[in-house]
N, CA, C and O atoms as a GROMACS GRO file, in nm:
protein
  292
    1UNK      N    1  14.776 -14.192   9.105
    1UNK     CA    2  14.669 -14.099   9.133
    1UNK      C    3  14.532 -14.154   9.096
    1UNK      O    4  14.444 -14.127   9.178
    2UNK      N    5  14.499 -14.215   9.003
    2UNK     CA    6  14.424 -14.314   8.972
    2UNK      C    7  14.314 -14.405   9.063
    2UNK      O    8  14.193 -14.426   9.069
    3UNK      N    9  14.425 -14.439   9.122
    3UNK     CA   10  14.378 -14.562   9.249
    3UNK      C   11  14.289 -14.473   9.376
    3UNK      O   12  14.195 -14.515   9.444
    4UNK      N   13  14.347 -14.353   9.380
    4UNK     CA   14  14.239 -14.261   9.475
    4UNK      C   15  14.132 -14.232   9.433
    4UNK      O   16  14.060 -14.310   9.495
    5UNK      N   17  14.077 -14.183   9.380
    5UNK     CA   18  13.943 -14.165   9.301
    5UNK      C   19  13.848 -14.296   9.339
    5UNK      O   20  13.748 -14.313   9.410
    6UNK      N   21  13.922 -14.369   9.265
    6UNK     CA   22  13.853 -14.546   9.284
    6UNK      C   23  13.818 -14.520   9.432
    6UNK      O   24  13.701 -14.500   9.465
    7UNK      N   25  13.893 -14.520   9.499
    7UNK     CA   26  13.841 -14.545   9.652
    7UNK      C   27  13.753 -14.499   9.713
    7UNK      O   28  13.667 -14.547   9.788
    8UNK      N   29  13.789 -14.346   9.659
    8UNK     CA   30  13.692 -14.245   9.724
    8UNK      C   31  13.551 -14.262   9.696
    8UNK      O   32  13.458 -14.245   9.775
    9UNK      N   33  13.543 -14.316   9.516
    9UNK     CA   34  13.404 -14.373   9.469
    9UNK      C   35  13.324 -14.500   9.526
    9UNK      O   36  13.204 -14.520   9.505
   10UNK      N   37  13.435 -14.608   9.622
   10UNK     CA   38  13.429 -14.689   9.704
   10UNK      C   39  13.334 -14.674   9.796
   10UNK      O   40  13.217 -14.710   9.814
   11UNK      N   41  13.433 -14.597   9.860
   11UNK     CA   42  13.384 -14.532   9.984
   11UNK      C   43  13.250 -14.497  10.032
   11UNK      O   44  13.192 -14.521  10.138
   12UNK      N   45  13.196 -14.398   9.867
   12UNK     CA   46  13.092 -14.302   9.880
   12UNK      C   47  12.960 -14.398   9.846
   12UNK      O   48  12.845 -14.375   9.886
   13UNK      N   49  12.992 -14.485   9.783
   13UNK     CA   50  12.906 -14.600   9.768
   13UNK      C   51  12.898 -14.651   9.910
   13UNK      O   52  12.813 -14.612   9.990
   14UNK      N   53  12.973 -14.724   9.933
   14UNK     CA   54  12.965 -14.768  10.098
   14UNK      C   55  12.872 -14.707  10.186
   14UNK      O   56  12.769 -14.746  10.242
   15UNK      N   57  12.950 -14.579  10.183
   15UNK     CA   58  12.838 -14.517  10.275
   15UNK      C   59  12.729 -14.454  10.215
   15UNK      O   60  12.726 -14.335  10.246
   16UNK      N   61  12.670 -14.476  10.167
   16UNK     CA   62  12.546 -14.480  10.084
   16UNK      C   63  12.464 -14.580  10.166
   16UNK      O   64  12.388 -14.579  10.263
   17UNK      N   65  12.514 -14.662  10.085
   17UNK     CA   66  12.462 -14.841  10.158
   17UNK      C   67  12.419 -14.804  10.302
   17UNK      O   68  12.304 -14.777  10.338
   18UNK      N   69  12.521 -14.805  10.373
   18UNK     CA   70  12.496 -14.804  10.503
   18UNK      C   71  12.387 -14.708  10.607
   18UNK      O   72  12.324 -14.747  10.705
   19UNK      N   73  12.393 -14.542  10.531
   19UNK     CA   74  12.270 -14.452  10.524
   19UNK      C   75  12.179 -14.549  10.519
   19UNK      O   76  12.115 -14.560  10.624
   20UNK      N   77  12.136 -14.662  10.391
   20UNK     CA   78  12.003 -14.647  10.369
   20UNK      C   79  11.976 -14.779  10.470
   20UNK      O   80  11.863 -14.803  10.512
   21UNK      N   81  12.076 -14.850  10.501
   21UNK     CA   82  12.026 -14.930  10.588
   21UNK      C   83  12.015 -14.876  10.776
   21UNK      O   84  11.949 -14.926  10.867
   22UNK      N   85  12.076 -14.801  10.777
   22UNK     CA   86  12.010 -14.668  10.897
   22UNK      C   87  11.906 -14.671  10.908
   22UNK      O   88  11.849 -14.723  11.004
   23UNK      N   89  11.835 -14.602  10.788
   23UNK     CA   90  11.678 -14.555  10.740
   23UNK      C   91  11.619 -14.670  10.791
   23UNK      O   92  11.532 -14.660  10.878
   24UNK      N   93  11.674 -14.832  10.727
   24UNK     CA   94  11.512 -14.885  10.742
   24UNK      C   95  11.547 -14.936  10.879
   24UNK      O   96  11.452 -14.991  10.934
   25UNK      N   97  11.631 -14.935  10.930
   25UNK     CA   98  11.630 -14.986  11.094
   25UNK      C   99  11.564 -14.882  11.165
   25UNK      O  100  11.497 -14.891  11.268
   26UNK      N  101  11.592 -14.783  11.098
   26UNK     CA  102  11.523 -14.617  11.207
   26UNK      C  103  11.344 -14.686  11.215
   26UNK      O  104  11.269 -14.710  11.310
   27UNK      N  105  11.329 -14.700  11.056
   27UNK     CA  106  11.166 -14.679  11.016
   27UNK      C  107  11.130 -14.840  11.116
   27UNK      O  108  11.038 -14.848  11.198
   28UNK      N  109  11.228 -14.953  11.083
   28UNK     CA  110  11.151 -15.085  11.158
   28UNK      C  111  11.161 -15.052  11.328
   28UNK      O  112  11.136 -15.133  11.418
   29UNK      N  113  11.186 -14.970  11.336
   29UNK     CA  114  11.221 -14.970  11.492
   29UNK      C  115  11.111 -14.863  11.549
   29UNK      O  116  11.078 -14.840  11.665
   30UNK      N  117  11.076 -14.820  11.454
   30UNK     CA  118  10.924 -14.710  11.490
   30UNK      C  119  10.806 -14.820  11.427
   30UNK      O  120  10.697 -14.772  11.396
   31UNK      N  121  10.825 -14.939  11.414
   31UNK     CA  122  10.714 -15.018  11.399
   31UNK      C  123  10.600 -15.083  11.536
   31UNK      O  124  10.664 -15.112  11.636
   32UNK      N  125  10.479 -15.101  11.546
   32UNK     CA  126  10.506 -15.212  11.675
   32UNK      C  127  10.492 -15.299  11.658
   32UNK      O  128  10.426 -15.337  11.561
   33UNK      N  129  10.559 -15.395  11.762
   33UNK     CA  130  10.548 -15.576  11.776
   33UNK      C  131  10.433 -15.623  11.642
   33UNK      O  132  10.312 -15.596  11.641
   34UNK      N  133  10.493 -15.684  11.558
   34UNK     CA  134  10.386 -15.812  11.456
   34UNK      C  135  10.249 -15.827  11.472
   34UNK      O  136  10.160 -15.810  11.388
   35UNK      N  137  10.239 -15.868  11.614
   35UNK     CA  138  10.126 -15.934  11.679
   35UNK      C  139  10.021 -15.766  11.670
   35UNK      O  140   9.911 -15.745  11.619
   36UNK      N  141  10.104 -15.686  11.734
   36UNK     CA  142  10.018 -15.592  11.726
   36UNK      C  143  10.000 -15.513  11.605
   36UNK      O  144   9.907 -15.432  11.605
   37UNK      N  145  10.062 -15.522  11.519
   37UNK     CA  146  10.033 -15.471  11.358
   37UNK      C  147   9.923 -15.534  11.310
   37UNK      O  148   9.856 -15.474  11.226
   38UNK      N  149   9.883 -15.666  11.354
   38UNK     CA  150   9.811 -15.770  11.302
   38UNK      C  151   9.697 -15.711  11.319
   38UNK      O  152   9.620 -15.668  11.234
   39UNK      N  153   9.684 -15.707  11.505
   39UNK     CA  154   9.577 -15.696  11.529
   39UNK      C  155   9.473 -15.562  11.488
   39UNK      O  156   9.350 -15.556  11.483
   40UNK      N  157   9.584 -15.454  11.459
   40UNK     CA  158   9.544 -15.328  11.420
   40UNK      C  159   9.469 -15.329  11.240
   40UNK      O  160   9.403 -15.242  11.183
   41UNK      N  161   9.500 -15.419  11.208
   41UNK     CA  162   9.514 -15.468  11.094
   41UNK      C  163   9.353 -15.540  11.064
   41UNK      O  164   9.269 -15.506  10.981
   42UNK      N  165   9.347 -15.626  11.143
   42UNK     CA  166   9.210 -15.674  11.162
   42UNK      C  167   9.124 -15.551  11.204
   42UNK      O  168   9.049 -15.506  11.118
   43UNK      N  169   9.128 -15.488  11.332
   43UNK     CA  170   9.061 -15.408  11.345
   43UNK      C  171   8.993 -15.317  11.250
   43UNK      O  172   8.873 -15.288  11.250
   44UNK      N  173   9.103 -15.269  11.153
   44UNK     CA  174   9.064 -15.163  11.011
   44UNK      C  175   8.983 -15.278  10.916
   44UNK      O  176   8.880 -15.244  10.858
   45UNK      N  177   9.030 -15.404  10.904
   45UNK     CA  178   8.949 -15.459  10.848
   45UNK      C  179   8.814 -15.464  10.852
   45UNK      O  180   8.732 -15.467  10.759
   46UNK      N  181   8.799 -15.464  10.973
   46UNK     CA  182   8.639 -15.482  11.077
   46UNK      C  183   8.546 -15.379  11.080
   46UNK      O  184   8.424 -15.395  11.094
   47UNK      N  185   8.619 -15.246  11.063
   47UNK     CA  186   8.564 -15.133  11.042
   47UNK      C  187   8.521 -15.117  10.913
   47UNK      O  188   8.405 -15.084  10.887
   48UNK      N  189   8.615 -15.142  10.819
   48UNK     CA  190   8.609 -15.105  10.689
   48UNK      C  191   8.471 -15.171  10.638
   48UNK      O  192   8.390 -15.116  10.564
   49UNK      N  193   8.462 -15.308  10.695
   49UNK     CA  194   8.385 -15.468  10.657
   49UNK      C  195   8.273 -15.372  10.694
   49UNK      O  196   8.232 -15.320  10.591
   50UNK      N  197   8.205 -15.328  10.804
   50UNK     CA  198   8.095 -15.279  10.914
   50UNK      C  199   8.046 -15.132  10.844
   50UNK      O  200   7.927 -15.100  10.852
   51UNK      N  201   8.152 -15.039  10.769
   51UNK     CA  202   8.120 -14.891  10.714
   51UNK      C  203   8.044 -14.953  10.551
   51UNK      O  204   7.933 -14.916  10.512
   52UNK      N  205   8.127 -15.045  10.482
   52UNK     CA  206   8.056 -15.115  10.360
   52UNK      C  207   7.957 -15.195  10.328
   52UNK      O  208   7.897 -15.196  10.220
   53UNK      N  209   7.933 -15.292  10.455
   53UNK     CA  210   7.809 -15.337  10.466
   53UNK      C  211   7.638 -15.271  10.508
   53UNK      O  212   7.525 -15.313  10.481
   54UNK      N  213   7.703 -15.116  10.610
   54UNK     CA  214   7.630 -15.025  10.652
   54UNK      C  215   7.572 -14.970  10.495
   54UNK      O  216   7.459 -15.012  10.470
   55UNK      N  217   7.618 -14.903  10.413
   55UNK     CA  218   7.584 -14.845  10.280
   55UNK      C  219   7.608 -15.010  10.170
   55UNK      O  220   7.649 -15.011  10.054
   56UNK      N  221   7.577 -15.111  10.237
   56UNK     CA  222   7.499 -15.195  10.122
   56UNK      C  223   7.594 -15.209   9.972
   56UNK      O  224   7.548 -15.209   9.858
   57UNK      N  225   7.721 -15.219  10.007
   57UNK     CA  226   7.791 -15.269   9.931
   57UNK      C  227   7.802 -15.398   9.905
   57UNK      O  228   7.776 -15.479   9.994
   58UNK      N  229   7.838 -15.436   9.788
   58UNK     CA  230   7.827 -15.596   9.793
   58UNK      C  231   7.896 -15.630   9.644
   58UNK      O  232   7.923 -15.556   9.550
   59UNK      N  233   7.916 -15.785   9.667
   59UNK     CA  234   7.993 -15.791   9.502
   59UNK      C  235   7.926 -15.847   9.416
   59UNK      O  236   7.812 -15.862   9.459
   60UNK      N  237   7.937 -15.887   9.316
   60UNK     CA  238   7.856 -15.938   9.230
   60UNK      C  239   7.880 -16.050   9.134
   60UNK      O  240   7.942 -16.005   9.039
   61UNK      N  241   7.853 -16.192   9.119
   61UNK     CA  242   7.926 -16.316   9.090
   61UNK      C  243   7.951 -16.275   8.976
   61UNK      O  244   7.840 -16.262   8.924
   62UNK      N  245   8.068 -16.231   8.866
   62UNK     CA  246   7.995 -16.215   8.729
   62UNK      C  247   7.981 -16.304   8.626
   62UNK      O  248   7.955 -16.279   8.508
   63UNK      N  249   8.006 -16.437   8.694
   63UNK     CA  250   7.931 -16.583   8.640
   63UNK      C  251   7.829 -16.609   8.625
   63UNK      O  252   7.832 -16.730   8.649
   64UNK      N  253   7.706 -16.578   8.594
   64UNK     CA  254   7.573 -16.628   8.641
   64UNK      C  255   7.565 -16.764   8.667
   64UNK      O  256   7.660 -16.824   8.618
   65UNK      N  257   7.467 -16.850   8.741
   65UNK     CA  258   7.434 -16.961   8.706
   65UNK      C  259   7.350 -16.979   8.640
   65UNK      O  260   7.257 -16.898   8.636
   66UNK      N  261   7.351 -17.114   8.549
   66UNK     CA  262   7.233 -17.103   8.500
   66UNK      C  263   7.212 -17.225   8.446
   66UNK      O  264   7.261 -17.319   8.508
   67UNK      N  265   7.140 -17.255   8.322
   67UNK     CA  266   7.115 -17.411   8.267
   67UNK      C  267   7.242 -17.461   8.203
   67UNK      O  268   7.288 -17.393   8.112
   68UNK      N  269   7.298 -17.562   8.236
   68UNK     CA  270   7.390 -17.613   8.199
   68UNK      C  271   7.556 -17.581   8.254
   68UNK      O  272   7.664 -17.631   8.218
   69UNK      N  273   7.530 -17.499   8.332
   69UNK     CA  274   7.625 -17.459   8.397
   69UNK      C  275   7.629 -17.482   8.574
   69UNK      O  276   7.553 -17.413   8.642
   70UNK      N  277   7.695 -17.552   8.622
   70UNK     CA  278   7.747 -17.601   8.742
   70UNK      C  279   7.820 -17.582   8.841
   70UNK      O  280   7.920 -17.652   8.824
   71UNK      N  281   7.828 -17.520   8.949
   71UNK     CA  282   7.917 -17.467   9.027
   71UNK      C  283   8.031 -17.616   9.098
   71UNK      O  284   7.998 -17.722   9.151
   72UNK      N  285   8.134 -17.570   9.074
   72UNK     CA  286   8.277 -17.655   9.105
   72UNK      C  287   8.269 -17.681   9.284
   72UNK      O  288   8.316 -17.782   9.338
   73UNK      N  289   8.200 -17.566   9.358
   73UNK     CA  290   8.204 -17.590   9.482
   73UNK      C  291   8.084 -17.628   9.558
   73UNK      O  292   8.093 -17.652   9.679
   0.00000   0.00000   0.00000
């Protein structure tokens, strides 16, 4: 009687597993093509780059240069 339990705990694991690999085939399969993730990708970049430069964002070296100090590039 033993040996059933085991299995059934087998089992329920198993299909566990297999649920969650469902999921991410469901979720990669509602993805689109690479190429076009990319490009969507750039795009938000481009926007984002164009809304932050609009309001004058900017970064700030927090190295100074100065006497005795030399930039590597």
């Amino acid at each position: 009687m033993s040996a059933q339990p085991a299995r059934m705990n087998q089992h329920e694991q198993q299909s566990d597993g297999i649920g969650l690999l469902k999921w991410v085939e469901r979720i990669g399969n509602k993805l689109p093509n690479p190429f076009m993730l990319f490009l969507y990708l750039i795009a938000i970049l481009m926007i984002v780059t164009a809304l932050l430069s609009f309001f004058h964002v900017a970064a700030i070296d927090p190295i100074p240069i100065g006497p005795g100090v030399y930039p590597l590039l």
